[in-house]
C-alpha positions as CSV (number, residue, x, y, z in Angstrom):
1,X,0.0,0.0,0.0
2,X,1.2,3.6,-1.2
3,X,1.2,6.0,1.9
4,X,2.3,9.2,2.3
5,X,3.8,11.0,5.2
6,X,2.4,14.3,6.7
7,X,5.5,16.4,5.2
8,X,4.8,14.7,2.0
9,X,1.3,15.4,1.5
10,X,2.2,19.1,2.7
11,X,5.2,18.7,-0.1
12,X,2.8,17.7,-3.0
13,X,0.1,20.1,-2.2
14,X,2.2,23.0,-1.9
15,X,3.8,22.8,-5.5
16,X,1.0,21.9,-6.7
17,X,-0.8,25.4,-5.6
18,X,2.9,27.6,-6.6
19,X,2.7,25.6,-10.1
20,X,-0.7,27.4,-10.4
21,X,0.4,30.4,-8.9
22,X,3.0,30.5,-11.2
23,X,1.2,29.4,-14.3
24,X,-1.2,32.6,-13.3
25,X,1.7,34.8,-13.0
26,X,3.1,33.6,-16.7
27,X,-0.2,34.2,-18.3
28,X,-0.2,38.0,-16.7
29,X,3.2,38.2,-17.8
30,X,2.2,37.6,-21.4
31,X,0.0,40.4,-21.9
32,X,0.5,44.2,-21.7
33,X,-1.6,46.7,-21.1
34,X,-3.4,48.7,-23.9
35,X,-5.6,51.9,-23.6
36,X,-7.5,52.4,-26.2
37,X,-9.1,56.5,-26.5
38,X,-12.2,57.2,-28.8
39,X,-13.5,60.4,-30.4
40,X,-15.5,61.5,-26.9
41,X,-11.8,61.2,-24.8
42,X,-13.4,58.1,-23.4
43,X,-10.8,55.6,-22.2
44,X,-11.3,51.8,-22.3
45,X,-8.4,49.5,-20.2
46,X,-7.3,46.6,-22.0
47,X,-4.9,43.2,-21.9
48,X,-3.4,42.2,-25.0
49,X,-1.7,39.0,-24.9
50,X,2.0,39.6,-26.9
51,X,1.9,38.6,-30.4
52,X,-1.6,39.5,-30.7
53,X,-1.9,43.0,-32.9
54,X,-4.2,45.7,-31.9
55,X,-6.8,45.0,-34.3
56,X,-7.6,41.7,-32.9
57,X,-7.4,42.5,-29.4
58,X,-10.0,45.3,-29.7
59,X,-12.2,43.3,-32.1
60,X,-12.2,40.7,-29.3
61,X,-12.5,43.4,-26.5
62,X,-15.7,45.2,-28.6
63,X,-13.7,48.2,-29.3
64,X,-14.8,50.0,-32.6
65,X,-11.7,50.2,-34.6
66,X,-13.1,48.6,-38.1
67,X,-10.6,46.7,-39.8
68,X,-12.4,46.4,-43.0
69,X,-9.7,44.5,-45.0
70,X,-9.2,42.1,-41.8
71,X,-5.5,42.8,-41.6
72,X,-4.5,42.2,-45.2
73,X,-3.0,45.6,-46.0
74,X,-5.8,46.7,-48.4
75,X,-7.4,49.6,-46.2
76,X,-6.7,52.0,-43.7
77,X,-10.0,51.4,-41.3
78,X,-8.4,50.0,-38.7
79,X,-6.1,53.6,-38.4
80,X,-5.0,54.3,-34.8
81,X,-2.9,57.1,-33.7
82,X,-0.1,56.3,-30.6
83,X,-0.6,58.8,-28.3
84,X,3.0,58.9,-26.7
85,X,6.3,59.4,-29.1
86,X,8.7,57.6,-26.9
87,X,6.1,54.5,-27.2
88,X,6.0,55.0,-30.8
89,X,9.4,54.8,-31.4
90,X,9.9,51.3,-29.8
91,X,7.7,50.0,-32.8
92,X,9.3,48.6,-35.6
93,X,9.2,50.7,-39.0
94,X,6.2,51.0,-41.1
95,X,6.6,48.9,-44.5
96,X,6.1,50.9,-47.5
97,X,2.2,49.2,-47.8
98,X,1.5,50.3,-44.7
99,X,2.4,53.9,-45.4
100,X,0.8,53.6,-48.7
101,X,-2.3,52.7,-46.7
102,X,-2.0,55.3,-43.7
103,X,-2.0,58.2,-46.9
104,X,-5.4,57.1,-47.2
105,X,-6.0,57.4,-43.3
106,X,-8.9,60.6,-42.0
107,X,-6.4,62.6,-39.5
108,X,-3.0,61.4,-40.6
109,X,-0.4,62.2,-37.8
110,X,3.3,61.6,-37.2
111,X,2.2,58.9,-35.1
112,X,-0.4,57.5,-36.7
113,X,-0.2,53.7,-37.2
114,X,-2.4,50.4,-38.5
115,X,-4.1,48.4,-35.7
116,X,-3.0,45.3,-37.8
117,X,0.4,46.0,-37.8
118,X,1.2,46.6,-34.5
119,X,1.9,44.0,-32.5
120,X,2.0,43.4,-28.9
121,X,5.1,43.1,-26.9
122,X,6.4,43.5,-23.6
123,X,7.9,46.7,-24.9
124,X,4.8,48.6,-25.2
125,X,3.2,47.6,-22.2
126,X,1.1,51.0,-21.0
127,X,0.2,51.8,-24.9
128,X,-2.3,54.4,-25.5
129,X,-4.0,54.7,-28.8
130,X,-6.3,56.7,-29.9
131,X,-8.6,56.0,-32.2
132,X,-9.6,58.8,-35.0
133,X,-12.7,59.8,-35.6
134,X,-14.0,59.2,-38.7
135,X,-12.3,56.1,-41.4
136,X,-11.9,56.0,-45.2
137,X,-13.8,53.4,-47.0
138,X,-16.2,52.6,-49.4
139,X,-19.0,50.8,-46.4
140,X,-22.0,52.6,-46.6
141,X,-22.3,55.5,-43.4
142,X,-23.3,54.2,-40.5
143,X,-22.0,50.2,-41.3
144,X,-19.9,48.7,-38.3
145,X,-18.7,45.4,-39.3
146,X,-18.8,42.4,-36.6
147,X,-15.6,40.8,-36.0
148,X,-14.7,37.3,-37.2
């Protein structure tokens, strides 16, 4: 018969409740936080997990940034602008269809960015975007697409 002693038992149970602890802690360590800042100056608190870009997280978060083309590069609906320069230099460079999409972006800025193509990293924890307000595309007023 397989017993186990009192320091055992205390043994197993206790790195079985860190394991989860730390599993909890990993999981919090893999997403940074992201506020997102719509035409009214309202401010909605969000965790992106890293590699996820900013499109998705606020399609999955109920955010209303469009993302008509569904990150393929073929509009500029999902434009955001970064609201802090030191935070937008820590992104990589915009490739040349990206910028040929932001000229197309309402309210261009030197900061100004697609949702789909940044993507999150422990870098940018503490982003604030915000989002313009009107887009450019060819939806019929008032249209607000439902994510994927």
């Amino acid at each position: 018969m397989f017993t186990l002693s009192l320091s055992q038992r205390q043994e197993l149970f206790s790195s079985t409740a860190d394991k989860v602890e730390s599993e909890h802690r990993d999981e919090e360590k893999e997403k940074i936080n992201v506020t997102f800042v719509d035409k009214d100056g309202e401010e909605t608190h969000i965790k992106v997990p890293v590699g996820m870009s900013i499109l998705e997280a606020a399609h999955e978060n109920d955010i209303e940034l469009e993302g008509a083309c569904e990150g393929s590069l073929a509009c500029s609906t999902c434009h955001v602008i970064v609201m802090d320069a030191e935070q937008y230099n820590k992104l990589p460079d915009p490739a040349d269809e990206e910028n040929d999409m932001l000229d197309l972006a309402f309210g261009l800025t030197e900061t100004s960015r697609l949702g789909c193509q940044i993507i999150a990293k422990h870098e940018l924890d503490g982003l604030r975007l915000a989002i313009p307000a009107a887009t450019r595309n060819f939806a019929v007023d008032g249209f607000k697409p439902k994510p994927h």
